[in-house]
N, C-alpha and C positions, 0 to 999 in steps of 0.2 A: 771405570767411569761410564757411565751411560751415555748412550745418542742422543741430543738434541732432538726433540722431536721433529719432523717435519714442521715447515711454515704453512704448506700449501700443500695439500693431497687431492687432487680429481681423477676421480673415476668415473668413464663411462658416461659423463655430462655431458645433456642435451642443454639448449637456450635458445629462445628467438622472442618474436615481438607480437604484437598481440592481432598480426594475422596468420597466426599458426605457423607460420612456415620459419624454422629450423636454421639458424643462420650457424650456429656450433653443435658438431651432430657427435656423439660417442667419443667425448676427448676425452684424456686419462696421462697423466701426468705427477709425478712429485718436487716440490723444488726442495735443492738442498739447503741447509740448515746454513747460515752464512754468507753465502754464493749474492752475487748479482748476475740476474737470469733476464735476460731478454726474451719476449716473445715477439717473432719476425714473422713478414709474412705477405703477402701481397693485399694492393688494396681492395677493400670489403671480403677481407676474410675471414671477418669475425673475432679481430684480437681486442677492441672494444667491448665488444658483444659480451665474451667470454668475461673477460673482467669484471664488468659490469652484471651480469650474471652470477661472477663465484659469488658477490659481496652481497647478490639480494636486490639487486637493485630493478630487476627486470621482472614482468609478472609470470613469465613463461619461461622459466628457469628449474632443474631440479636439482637443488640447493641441498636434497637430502646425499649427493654424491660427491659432495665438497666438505674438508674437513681443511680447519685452519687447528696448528699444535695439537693435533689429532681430537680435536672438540667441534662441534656448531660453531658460526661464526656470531652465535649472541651470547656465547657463554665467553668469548675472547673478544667481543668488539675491540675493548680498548688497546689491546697487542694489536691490533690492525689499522692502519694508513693509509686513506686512498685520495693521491692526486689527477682530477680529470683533466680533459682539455679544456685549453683555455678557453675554447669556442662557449663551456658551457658555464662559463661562471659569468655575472651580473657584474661587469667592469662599472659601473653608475653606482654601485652601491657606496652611500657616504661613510667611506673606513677609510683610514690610512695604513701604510704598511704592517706599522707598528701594530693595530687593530686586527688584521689576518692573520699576523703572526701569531697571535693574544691566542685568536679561537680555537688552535693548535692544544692550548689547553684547557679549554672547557668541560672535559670529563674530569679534571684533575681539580679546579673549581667550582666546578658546580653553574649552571647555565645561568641562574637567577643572582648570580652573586658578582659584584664589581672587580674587574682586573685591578688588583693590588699592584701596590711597587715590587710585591716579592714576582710575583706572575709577570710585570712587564719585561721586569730584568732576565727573567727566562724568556721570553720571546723576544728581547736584543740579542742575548745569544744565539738563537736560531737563525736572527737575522742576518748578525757578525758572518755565521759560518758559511752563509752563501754570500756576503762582501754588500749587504744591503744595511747597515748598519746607520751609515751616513742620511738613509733618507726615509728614515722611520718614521719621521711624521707627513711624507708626501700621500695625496690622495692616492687608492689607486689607480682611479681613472687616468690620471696624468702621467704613470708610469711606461717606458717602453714597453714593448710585448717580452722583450729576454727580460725587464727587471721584474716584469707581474710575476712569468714563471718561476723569477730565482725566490719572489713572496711566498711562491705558493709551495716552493716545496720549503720554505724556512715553516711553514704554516705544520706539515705534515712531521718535520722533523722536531717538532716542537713537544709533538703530540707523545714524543717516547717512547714508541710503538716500536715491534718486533720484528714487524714486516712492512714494508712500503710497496704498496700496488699504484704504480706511475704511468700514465696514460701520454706515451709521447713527452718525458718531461724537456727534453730537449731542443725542443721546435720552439724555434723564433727568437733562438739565444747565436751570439757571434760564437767564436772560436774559443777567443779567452774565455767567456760565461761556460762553455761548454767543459771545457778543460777542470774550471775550479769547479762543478758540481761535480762533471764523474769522478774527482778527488775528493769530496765532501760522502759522498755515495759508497766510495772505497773505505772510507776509512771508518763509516759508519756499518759495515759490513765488518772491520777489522773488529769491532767493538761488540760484534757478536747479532747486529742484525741483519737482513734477509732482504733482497729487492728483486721485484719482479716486476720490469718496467714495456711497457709495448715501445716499438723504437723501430724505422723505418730503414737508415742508414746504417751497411751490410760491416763497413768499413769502422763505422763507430762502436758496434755491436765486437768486432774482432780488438780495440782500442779499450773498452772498457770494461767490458761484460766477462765472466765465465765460464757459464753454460749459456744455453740458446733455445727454447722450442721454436722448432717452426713448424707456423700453423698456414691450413689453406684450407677453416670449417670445421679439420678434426687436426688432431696431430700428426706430423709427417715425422718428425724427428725432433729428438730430446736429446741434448748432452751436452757435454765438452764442446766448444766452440768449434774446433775443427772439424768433431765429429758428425754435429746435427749440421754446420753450413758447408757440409762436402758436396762439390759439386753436383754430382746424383740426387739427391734433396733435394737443393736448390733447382734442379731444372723440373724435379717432380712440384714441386711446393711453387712453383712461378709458371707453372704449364706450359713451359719452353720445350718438351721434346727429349730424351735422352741428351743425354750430355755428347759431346763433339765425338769423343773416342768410342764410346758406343754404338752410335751411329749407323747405319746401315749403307755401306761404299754406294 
């Protein structure tokens, strides 16, 4: 049987913003086929940047050293998933949940064409799997910050996709919210897709995640949970100084 292709291959990628300066400088990285991969990292290191870069999104990006299922990422758009932060979506916009959920399939419909009852029923089940089922017809404006996010990733899981590029999807959710995604995440991983989520919290990253890069502009360390967050990284990758035992008496 053959390898699953990769989800995500970067080599050697630069990205920054449109005054030249270089916020991810020569990062190089593959994620595994399956895995839920955190990238970690201190803040304004670029794990944004980078993401927002693989997908295109940036004008100062070289996108020719990113390969999603070893293609361009306009020959795979629709295998691909991306949830930003909430900071950046238009909470005023007149949709209900049910509605965000919907736009999840919009490649699947067609942009110009009316959410049918067969399409709604598919974004109740996106909704169901993050436990928002009950409040499909609430604006989103009116929704907590944890039930927007649990929206917005029923939105992306909606979408079918192979991979999910998640931007902090965990911020601003309690404990139980937090619990039933990274179990929605797992088992949507069990099922053969791919998540590659930015994520702040060292302890929730050991809790839910697989592998790890940690990032500080370029890559410090890739792998296995234990292995990319062993202390040495961590104090390289957070500019703390060698590690304690290291140390110089």
């Amino acid at each position: 049987m053959s390898a699953k292709p990769c989800p995500l291959d970067i080599q050697n990628f630069s990205a920054g913003y449109g005054n030249g300066e270089l916020v991810v400088r020569d990062a190089s990285f593959r994620l595994r086929a399956g895995a839920m991969t955190a990238l970690v990292g201190p803040n304004g290191a670029g794990k944004s940047t980078l993401l927002k870069g693989a997908l295109g999104l940036l004008t100062h990006a070289d996108t020719a050293c990113v390969r999603f299922f070893g293609r361009p990422l306009e020959e795979v758009r629709a295998r691909v998933a991306y949830l930003p932060q909430r900071a950046e979506i238009d909470w005023t916009f007149p949709a209900s949940a049910l509605d965000v959920a919907a736009m999840g399939l919009y490649r699947k419909i067609g942009f110009f064409h009316r959410v049918t009852g067969r399409w709604k029923a598919e974004a109740r089940k996106a909704l169901a799997l993050v436990g928002m089922e009950s409040l499909e017809n609430m604006p989103i404006g009116e929704l907590s910050g944890g039930q927007q996010q649990r929206v917005l990733l029923a939105r992306s899981l909606a979408q079918g996709a192979d991979l999910l590029m998640l931007d902090e999807p965990f911020v601003n959710v309690d404990f139980a919210t937090e619990e039933r995604l990274g179990a929605v995440l797992r088992e949507a991983c069990q099922r053969g897709m791919s998540v590659f989520a930015v994520h702040h919290d060292l302890g929730d990253v050991r809790r839910y995640f697989d592998e790890a890069v940690l990032f500080d502009g370029t890559v410090v360390a890739h792998g296995a949970i234990d292995v990319a967050l062993a202390d040495a990284n961590l104090h390289e990758a957070f500019r703390l100084g060698p590690p304690p035992e290291e140390a110089i008496p």
